[in-house]
C-alpha positions in Angstrom: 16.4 -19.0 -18.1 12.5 -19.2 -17.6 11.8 -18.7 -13.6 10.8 -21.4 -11.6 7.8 -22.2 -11.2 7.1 -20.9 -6.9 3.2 -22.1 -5.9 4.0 -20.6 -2.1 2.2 -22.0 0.2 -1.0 -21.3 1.8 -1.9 -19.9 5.5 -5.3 -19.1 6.4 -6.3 -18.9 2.8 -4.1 -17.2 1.8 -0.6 -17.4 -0.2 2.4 -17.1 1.4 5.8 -16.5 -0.9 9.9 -15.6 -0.3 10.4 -12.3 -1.8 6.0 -11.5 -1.7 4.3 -10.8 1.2 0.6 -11.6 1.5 -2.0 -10.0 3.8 -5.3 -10.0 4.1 -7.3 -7.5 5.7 -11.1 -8.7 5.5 -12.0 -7.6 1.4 -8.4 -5.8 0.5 -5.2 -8.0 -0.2 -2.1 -6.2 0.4 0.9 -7.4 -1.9 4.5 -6.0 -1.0 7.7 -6.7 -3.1 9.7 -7.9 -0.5 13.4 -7.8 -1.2 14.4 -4.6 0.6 18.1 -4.8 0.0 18.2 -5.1 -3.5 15.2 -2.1 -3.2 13.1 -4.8 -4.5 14.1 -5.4 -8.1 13.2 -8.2 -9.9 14.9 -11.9 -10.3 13.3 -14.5 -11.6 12.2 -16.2 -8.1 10.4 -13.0 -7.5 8.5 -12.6 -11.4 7.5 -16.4 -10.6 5.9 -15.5 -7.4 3.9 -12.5 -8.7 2.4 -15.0 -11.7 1.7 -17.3 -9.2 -0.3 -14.6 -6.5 -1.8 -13.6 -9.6 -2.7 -17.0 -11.1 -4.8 -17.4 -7.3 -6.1 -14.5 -7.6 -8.0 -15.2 -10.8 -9.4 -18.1 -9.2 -13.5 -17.9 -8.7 -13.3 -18.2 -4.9 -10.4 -15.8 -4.5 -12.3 -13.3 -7.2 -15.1 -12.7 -4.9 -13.2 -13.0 -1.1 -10.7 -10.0 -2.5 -12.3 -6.9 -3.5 -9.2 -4.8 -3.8 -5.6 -5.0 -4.0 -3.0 -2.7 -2.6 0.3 -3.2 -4.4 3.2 -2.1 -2.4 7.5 -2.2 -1.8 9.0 -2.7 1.4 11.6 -0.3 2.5 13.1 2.8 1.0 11.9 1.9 -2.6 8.9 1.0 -4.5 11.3 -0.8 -6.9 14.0 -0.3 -8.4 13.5 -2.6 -11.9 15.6 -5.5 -12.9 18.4 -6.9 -10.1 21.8 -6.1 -11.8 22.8 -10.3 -10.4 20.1 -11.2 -12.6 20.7 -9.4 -15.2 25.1 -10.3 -15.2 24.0 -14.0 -15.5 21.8 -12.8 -18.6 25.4 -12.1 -20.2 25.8 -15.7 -20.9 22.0 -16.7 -22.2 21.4 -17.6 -25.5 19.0 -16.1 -27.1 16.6 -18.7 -27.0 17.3 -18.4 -23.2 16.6 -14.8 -23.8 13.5 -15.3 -25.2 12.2 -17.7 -22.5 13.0 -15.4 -20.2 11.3 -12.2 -21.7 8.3 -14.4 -22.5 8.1 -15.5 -18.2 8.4 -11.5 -17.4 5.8 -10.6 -20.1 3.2 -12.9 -18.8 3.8 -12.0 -15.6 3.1 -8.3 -16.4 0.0 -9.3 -18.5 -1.6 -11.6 -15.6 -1.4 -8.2 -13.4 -2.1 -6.3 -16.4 -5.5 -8.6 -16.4 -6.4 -9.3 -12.9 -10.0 -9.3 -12.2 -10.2 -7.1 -9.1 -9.2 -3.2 -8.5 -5.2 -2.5 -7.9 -4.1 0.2 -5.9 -0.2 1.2 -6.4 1.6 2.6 -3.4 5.0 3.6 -4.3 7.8 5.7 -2.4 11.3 6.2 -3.2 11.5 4.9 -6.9 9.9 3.0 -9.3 12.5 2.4 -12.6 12.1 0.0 -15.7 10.0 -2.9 -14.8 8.6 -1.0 -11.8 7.5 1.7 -13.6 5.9 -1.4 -15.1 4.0 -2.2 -12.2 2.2 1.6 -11.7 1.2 0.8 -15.8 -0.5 -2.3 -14.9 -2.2 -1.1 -11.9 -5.4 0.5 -11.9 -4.8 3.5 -9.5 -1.5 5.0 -8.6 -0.2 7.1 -5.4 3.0 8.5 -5.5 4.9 10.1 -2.9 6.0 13.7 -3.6 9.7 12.7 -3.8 9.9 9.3 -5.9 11.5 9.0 -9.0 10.5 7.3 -12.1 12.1 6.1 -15.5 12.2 3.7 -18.3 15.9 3.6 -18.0 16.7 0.9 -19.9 18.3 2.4 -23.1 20.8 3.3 -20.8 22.0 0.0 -20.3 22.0 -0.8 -24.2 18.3 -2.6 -24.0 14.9 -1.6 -24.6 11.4 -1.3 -22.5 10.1 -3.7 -24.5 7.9 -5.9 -22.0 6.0 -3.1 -20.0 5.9 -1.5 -23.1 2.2 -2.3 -24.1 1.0 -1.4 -20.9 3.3 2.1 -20.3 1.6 3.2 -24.1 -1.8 2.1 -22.7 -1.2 4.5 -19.8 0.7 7.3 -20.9 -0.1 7.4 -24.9 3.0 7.6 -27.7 4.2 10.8 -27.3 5.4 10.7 -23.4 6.9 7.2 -24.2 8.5 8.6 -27.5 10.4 11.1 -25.0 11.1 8.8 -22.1 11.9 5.3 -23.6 14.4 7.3 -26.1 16.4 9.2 -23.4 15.7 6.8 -20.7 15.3 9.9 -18.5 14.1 9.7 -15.0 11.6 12.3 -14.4 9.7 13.2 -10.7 6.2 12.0 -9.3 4.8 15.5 -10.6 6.0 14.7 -14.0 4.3 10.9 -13.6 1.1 12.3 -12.6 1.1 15.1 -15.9 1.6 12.3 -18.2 -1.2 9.7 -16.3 1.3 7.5 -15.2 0.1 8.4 -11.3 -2.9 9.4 -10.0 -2.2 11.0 -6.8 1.1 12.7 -5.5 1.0 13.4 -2.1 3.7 13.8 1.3 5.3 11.1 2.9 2.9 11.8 5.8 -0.1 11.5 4.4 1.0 8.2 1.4 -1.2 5.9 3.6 -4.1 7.4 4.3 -4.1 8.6 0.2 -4.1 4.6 -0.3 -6.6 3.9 2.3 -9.0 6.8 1.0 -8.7 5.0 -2.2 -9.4 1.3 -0.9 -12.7 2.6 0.9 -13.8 4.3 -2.5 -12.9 1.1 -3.9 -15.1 -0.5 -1.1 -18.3 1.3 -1.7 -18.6 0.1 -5.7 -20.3 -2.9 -6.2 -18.1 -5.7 -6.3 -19.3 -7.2 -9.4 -19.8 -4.2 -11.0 -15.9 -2.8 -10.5 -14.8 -6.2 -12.3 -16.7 -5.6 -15.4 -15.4 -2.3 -15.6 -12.1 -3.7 -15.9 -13.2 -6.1 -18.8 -14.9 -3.4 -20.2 -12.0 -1.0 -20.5 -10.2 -3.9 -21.8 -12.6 -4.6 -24.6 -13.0 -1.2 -25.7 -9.6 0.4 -25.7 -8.6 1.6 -28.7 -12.0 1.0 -30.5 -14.3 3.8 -32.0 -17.6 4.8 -30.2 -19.4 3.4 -32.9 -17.2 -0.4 -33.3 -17.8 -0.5 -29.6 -21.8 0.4 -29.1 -23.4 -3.0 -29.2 -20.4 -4.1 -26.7 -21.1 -1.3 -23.9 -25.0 -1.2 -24.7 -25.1 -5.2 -23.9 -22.8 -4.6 -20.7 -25.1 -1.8 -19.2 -28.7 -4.0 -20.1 -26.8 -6.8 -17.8 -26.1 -4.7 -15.1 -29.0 -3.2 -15.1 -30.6 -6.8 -14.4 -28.6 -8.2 -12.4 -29.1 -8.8 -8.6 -25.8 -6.1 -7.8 -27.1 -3.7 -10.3 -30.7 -4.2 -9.1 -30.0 -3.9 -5.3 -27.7 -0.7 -6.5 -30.6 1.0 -7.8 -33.1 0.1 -5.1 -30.7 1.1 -2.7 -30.2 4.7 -4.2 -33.9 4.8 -4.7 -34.6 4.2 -1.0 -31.3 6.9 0.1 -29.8 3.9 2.0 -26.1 2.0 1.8 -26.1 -1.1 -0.5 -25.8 -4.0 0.7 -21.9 -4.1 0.1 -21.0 -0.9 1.3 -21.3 -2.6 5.1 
């Protein structure tokens, strides 16, 4: 069945949810899959709660408080794909139930996919199916030495189908040919080879890896690191030539525009921006 719709409530501007925790620390937003016990795969309560976090986030006032997001899994396990309860009262769907259902996960995936500010993936422990998923649709990945990954889901008789878009987009066809077929899991050293994960590093050090990569994060312009996601959007998969009057016009705007102009000045003069502070 489709998820529930879960708006969460709202502390101190910010969202508050069951199985998502929401923190703010001044510009960064730190978002942690918070059902432990199940080492935090999804259920539908949980896939409604990450639309809606999204859906905020998109927002115009939210887009400029949050400069950066750090994407995270409480306890031993980044997570651990779908919940096997959910999945035993998916025996006895129709497939239009089916269908509704998919079509919930998938826009969940693609409002991540899309969000308008930086996402930082922290994951330890393993991150299987649908959160493998998650490390697709962020835009930087740390991985502890000793997590695990996988698209596991031929295993089960099913196929990757909704993260699928996003895992080609990240890996290219001929890892996923490899690991959606056998549905083998395959180490954080394997994840990084492939582009799946950025950084691999000790349990000791995970953190300060993310926080490293939330202050480089911090010293971009704003502005500027959300057109580079739109602009990797609108470019992907286009030729150099299809795609010159998109990046020329992009880079002329920049160049004009009070971030890009400040940017400039500010390298100019060998002093911070203005947003660096």
């Amino acid at each position: 069945m489709q998820p529930r719709k879960h708006e969460g409530t709202k502390k101190n501007g910010v969202m508050s949810y069951e199985f998502v925790n929401v923190k703010r620390d001044g510009a960064v937003e730190y978002l942690t899959l918070n059902r432990p016990d199940v080492r935090n795969a999804f259920n539908e309560q949980m896939i409604a709660e990450l639309a809606a976090w999204a859906s905020s986030l998109a927002e115009p006032a939210r887009r400029h408080e949050v400069r950066a997001v750090v994407l995270a899994g409480a306890g031993p396990a980044f997570c651990a794909g779908a919940d096997a309860k959910w999945m035993a009262s998916a025996l006895g769907y129709t497939e239009a139930e089916n269908l509704r259902d998919a079509q919930a996960m998938a826009a969940m995936f693609q409002s991540l996919d899309e969000l308008p500010v930086p996402v930082i993936c922290r994951i330890q422990g393993a991150a299987l199916g649908g959160g493998a998923g998650l490390a697709a649709v962020s835009d930087i990945v740390v991985a502890e030495h000793d997590a695990v990954f996988g698209f596991t889901e031929v295993k089960l008789g099913i196929v990757p189908a909704i993260i699928s878009p996003f895992v080609l987009a990240k890996i290219g066809q001929s890892a996923a040919r490899e690991l959606f077929l056998t549905g083998a899991r395959f180490p954080a050293a394997r994840a990084r080879e492939i582009g799946l994960v950025h950084a691999v590093v000790t349990r000791a050090v995970l953190d300060a890896e993310v926080s490293e990569r939330v202050r480089a994060i911090l010293a971009a312009g704003p502005d500027a690191a959300m057109a580079v996601k739109v602009l990797i959007r609108e470019i992907r998969g286009r030729s150099p030539s299809d795609a010159a009057a998109t990046t020329a016009s992009v880079i002329a705007k920049r160049r004009v525009s009070a971030e890009g102009q400040e940017g400039l000045r500010a390298f100019l003069e060998k002093r911070k921006p203005s947003w660096s502070g």
